[in-house]
LUMMIFI-429035 format. One record per residue (C-alpha): residue in one letter; x negated, z negated, y negated. Coordinates in nm, 3 decimals, decimal comma. Example, Ala and Ser with C-alpha at 12.3 -4.5 7.8 and 13.67 -1.06 7.14 Angstrom:
2
<type=A&east=-1,230&up=-0,780&north=0,450>
<type=S&east=-1,367&up=-0,714&north=0,106>
This chain:
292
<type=X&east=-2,065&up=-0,400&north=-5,736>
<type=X&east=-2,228&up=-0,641&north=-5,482>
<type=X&east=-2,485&up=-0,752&north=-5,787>
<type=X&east=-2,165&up=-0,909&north=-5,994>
<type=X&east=-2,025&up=-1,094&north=-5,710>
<type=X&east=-2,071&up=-1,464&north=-5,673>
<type=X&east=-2,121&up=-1,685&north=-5,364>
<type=X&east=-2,165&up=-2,047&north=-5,339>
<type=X&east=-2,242&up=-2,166&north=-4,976>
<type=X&east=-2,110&up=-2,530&north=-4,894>
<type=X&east=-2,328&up=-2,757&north=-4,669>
<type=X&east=-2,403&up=-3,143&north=-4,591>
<type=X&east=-2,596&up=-3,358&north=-4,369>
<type=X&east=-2,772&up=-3,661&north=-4,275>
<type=X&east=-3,090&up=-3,662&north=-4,124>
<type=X&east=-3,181&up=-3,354&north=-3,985>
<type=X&east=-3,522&up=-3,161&north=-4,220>
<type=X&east=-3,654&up=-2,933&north=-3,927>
<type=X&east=-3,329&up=-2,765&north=-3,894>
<type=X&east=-3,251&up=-2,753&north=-4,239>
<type=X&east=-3,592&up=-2,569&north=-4,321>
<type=X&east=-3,483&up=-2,309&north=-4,094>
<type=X&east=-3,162&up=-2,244&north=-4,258>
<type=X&east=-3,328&up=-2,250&north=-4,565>
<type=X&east=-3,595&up=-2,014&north=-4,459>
<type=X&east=-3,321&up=-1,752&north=-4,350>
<type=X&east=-3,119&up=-1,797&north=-4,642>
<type=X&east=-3,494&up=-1,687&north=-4,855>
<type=X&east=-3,537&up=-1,432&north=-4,662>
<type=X&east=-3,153&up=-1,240&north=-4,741>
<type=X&east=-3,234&up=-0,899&north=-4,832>
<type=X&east=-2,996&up=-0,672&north=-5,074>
<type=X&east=-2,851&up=-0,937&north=-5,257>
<type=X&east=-2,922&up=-1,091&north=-5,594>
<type=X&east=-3,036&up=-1,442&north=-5,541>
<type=X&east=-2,901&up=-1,546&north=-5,926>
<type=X&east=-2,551&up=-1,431&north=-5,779>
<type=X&east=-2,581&up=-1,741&north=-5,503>
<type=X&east=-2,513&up=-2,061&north=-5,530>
<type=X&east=-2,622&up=-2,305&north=-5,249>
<type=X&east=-2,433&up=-2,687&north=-5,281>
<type=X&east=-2,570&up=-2,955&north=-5,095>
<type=X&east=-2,407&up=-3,310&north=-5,055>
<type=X&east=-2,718&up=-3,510&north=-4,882>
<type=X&east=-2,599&up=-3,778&north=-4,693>
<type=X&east=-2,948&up=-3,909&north=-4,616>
<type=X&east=-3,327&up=-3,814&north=-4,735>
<type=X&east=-3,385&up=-3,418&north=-4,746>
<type=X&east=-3,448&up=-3,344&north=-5,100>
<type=X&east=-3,789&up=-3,249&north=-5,013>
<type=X&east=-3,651&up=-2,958&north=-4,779>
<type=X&east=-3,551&up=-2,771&north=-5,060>
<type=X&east=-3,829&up=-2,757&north=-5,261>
<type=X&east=-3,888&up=-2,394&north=-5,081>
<type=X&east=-3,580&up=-2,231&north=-5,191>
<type=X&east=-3,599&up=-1,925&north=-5,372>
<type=X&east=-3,584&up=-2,074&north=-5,738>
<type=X&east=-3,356&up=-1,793&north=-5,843>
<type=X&east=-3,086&up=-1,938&north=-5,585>
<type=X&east=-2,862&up=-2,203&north=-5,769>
<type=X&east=-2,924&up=-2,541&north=-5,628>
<type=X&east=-2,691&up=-2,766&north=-5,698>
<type=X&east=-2,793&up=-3,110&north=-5,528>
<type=X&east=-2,553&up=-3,411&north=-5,444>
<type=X&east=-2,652&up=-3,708&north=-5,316>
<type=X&east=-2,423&up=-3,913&north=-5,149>
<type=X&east=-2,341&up=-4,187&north=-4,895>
<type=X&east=-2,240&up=-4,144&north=-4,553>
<type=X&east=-1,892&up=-3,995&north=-4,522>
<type=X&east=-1,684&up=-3,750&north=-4,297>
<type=X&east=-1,778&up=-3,344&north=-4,284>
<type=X&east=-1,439&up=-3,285&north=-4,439>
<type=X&east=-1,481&up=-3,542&north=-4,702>
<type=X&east=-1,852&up=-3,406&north=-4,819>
<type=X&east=-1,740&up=-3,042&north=-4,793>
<type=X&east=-1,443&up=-3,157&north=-5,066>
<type=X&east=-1,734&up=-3,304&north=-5,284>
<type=X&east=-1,897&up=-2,988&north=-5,260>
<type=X&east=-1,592&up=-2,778&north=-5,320>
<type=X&east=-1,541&up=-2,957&north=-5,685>
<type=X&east=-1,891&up=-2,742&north=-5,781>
<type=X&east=-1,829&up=-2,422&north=-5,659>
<type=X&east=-1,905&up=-2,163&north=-5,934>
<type=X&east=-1,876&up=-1,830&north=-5,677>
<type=X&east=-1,552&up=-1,658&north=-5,670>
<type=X&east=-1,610&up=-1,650&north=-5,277>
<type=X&east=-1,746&up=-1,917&north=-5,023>
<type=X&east=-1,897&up=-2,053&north=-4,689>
<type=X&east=-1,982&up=-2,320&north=-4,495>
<type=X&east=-2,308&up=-2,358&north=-4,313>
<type=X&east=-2,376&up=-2,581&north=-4,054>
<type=X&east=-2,731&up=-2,779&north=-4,130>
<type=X&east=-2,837&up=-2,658&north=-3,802>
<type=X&east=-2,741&up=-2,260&north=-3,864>
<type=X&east=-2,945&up=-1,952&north=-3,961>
<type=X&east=-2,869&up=-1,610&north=-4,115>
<type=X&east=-2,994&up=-1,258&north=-4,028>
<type=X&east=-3,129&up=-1,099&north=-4,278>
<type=X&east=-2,810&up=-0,889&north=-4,354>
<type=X&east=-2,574&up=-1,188&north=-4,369>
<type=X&east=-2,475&up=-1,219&north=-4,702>
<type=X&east=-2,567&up=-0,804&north=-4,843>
<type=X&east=-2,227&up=-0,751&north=-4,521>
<type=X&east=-2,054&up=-1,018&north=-4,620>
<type=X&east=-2,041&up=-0,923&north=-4,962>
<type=X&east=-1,984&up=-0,575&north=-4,882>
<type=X&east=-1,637&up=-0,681&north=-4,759>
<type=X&east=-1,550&up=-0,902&north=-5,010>
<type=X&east=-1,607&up=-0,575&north=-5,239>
<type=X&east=-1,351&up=-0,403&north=-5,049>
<type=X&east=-1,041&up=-0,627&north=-5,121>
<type=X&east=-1,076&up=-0,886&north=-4,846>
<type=X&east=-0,935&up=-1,206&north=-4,838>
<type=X&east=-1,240&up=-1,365&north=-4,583>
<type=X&east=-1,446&up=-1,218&north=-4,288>
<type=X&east=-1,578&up=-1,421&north=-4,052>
<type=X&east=-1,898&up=-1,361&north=-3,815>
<type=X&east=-2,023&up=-1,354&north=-3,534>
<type=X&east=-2,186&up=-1,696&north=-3,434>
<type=X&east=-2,491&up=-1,642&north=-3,150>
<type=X&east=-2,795&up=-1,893&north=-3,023>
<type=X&east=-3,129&up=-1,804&north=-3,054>
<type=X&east=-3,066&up=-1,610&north=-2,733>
<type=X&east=-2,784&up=-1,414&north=-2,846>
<type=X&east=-2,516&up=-1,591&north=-2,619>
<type=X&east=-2,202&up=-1,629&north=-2,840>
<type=X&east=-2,119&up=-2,016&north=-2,942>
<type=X&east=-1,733&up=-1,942&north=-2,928>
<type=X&east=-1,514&up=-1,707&north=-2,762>
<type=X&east=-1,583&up=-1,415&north=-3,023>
<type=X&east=-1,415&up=-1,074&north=-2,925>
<type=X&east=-1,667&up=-0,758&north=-2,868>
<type=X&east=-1,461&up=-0,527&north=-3,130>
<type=X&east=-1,382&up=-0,595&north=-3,503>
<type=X&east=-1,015&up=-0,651&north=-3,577>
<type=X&east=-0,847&up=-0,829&north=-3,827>
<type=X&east=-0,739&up=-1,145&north=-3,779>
<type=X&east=-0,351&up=-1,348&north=-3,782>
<type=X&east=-0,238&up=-1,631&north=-3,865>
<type=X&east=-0,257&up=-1,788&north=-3,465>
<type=X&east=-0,525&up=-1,565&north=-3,405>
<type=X&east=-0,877&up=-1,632&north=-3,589>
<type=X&east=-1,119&up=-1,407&north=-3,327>
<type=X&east=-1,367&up=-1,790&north=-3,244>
<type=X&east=-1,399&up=-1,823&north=-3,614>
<type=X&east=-1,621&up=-2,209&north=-3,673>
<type=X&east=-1,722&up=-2,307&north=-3,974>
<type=X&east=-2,045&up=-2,110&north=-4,019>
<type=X&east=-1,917&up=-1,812&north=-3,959>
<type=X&east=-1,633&up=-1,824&north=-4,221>
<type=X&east=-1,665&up=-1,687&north=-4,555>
<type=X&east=-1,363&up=-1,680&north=-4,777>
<type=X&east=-1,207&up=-1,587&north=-5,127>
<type=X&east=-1,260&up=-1,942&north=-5,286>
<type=X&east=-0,936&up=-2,085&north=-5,405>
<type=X&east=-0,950&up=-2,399&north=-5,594>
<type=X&east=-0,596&up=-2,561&north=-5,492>
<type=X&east=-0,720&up=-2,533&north=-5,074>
<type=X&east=-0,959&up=-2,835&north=-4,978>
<type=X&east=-1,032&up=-2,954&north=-4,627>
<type=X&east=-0,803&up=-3,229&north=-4,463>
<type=X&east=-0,971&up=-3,548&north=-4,452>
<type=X&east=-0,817&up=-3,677&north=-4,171>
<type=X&east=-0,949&up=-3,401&north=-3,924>
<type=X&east=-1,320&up=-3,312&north=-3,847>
<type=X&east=-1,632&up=-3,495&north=-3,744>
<type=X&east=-1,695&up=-3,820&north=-3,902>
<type=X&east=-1,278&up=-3,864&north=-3,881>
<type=X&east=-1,183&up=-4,210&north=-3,943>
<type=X&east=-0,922&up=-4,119&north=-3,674>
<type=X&east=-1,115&up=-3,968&north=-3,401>
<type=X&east=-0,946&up=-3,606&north=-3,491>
<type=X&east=-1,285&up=-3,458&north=-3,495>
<type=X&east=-1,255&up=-3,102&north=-3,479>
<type=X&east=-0,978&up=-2,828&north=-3,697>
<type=X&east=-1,056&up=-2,880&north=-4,036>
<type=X&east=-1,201&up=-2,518&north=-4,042>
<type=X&east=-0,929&up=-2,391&north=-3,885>
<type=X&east=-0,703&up=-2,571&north=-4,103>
<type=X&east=-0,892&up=-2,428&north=-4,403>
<type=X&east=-0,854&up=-2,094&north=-4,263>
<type=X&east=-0,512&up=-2,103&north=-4,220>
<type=X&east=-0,393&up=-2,219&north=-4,549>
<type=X&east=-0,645&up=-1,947&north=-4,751>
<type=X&east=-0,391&up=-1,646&north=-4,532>
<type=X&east=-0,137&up=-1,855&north=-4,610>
<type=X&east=-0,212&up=-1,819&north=-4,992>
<type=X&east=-0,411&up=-1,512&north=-4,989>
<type=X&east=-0,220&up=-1,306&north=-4,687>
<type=X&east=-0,392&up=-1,198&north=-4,379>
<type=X&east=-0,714&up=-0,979&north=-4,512>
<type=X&east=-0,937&up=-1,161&north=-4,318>
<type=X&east=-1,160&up=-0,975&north=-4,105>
<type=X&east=-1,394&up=-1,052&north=-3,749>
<type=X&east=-1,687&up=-0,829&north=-3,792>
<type=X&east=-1,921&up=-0,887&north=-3,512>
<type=X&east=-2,212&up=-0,703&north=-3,718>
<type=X&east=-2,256&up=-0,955&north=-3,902>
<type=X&east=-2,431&up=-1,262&north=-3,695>
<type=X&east=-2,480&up=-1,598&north=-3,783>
<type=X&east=-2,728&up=-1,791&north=-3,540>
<type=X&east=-2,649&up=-2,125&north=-3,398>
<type=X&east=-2,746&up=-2,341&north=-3,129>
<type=X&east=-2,523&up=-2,402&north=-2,832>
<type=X&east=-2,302&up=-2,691&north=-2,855>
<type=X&east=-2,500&up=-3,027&north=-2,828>
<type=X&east=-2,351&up=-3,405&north=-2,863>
<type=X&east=-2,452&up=-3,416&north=-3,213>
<type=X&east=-2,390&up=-3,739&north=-3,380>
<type=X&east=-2,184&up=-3,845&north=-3,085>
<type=X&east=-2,239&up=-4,093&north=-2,803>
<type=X&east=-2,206&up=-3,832&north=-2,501>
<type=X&east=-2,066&up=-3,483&north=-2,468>
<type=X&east=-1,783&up=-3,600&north=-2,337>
<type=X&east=-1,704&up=-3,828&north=-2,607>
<type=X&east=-1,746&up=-3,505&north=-2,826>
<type=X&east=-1,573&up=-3,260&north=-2,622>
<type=X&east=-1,251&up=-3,578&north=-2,616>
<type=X&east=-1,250&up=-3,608&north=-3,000>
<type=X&east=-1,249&up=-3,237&north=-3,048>
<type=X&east=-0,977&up=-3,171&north=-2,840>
<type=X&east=-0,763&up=-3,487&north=-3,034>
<type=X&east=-0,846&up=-3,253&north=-3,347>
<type=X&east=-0,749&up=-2,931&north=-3,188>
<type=X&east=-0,386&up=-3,107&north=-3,064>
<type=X&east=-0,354&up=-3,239&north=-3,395>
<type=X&east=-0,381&up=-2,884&north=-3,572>
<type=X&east=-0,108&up=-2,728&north=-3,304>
<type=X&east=0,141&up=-2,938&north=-3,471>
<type=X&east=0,048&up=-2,942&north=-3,806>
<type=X&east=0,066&up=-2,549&north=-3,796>
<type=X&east=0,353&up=-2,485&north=-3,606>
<type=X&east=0,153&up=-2,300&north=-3,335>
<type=X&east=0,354&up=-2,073&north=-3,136>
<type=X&east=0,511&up=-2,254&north=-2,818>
<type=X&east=0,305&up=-2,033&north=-2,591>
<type=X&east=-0,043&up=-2,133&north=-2,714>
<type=X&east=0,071&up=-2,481&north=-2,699>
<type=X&east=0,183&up=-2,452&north=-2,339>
<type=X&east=-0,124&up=-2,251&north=-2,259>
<type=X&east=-0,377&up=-2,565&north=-2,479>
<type=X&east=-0,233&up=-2,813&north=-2,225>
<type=X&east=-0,176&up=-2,609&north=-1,900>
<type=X&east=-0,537&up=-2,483&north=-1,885>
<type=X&east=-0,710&up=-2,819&north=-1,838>
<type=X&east=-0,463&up=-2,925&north=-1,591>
<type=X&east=-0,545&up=-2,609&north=-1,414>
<type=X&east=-0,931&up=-2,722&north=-1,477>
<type=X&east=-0,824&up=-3,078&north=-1,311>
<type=X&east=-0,665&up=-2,932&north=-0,995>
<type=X&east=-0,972&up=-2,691&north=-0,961>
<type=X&east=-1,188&up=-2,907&north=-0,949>
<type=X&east=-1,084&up=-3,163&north=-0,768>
<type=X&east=-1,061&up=-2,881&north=-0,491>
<type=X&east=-1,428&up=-2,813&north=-0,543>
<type=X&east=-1,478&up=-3,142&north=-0,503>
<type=X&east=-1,595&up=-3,163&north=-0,847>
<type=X&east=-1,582&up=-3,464&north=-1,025>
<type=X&east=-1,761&up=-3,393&north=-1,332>
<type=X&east=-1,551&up=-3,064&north=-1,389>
<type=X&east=-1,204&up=-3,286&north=-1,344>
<type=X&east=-1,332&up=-3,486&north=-1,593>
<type=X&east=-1,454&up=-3,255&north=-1,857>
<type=X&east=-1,067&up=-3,130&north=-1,818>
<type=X&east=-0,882&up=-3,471&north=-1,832>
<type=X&east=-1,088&up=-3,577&north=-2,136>
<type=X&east=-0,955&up=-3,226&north=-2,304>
<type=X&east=-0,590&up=-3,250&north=-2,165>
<type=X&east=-0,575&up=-3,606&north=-2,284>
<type=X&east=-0,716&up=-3,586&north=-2,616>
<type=X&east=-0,482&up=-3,218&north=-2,725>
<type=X&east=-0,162&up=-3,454&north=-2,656>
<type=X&east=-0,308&up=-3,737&north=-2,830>
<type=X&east=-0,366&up=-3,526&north=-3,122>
<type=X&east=-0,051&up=-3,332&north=-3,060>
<type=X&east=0,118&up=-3,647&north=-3,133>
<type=X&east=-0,117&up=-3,874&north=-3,350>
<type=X&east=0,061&up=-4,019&north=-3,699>
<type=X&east=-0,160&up=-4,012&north=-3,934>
<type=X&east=-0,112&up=-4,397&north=-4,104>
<type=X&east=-0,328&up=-4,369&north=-4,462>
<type=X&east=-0,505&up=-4,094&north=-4,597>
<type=X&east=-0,923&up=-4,138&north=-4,658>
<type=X&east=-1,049&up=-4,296&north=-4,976>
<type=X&east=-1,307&up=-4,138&north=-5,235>
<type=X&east=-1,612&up=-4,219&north=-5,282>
<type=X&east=-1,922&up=-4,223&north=-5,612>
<type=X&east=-2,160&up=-3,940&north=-5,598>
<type=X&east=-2,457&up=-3,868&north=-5,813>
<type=X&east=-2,532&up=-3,480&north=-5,881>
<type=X&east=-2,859&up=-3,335&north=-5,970>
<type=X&east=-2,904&up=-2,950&north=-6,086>
């Protein structure tokens, strides 16, 4: 059964070839799985052709370059090739164990709607709040799912929102996954599993392509606001999104902790920025060139 199921894996960057080999590397080194059964799509948004000239040739490769543009708006490139019947998004900077895709598959076999991961460093410290015990997820409830460690039924009418996620023209830089998430159980119903078996590797959270942290950490939590009201989120986890950095603010500010109140401020002030941010115009397409 696992031999006739497809699986295209979505992923972009810019500029960053040593991390990419590793992810490439892991995704060679899958065991159990037939390689012709997986598609990998890449929209390059800078110069790492060359890192893929080690990929198992029996993987599909389909290759996209492309100008700079947001993660949502290069995943939605991406999405317009998928050939699998089920899908995932790595982050240029993740790596599988070995087992990744043979478990991931497995579930996928049994009727499920998505499963998502478990998402470690390379020292096995969890890079969300991921629960010890598999369970299955809900609707307000998604057990630290990010974007690497979500794999999901692909359904061509779901794409990511534009206007959330890093490289947002609005500064809404985080949710899209979540958003994603939440409209393939709205579609598909709530078969989506947390399996903490399965383990997708990823370093802890750096500033990435932003100026500081706590520009990051600000922009994130704009994106996270943003996706409590677009979703309806219960009153109690919008309550809880906006009392627990004031909590962090008064805290530290006891401790005499400046950097702490901070940190908490930036994430109280973006969520009700988001919370109430109107999005004006939606984000325009761009040309690509593909090459198989």
């Amino acid at each position: 059964m696992l031999n006739k199921m497809r699986i295209s894996l979505v992923q972009t960057s810019q500029d960053r070839k040593s991390k990419l080999a590793r992810f490439v590397k892991s995704l060679n080194a899958q065991e159990g799985v037939d390689f012709s059964k997986v598609q990998l799509i890449f929209v390059d948004q800078g110069d790492n052709r060359d890192v893929f000239n080690g990929l198992d040739e029996r993987i599909e490769f389909t290759y996209i370059k492309y100008e700079r543009c947001s993660l949502s708006h290069a995943r939605n490139v991406a999405l317009n090739h998928v050939n699998g019947e089920y899908v995932g998004f790595p982050d240029d900077d993740c790596w599988y164990e070995p087992d990744v895709l043979r478990q991931v598959l497995g579930f996928f076999a049994k009727g499920c709607a998505g499963v998502i991961a478990k998402g470690t460093n390379e020292n096995g410290q969890s890079t969300n709040n991921f629960p010890d015990n598999a369970r299955r997820l809900t609707l307000y409830n998604h057990c630290g799912a990010i974007s690497y460690t979500i794999f999901v039924k692909y359904v061509k009418s779901i794409t990511f929102d534009e206007n959330i996620g890093v490289g947002s023209p609005y500064k809404l830089s985080s949710g899209e996954e979540t958003d994603y998430l939440i409209n393939v159980m709205l579609a598909l119903g709530t078969e989506v599993y947390y399996e903490p078996g399965i383990v997708v590797h990823h370093p802890l959270s750096d500033k990435g392509n932003f100026e500081d942290n706590e520009v990051k950490q600000y922009q994130y939590a704009r994106g996270w606001g943003y996706i409590l009201r677009k979703h309806h989120y219960p009153l109690s986890i919008i309550l809880r999104s906006f009392i627990r950095p004031m909590g962090g603010i008064i805290l530290s500010l006891l401790r005499l902790d400046t950097a702490g109140a901070r940190h908490s401020f930036c994430l109280l002030k973006g969520r009700i920025e988001g919370y109430f941010y109107k999005i004006q115009k939606r984000y325009l397409d761009k040309t690509h060139s593909i090459i198989k």
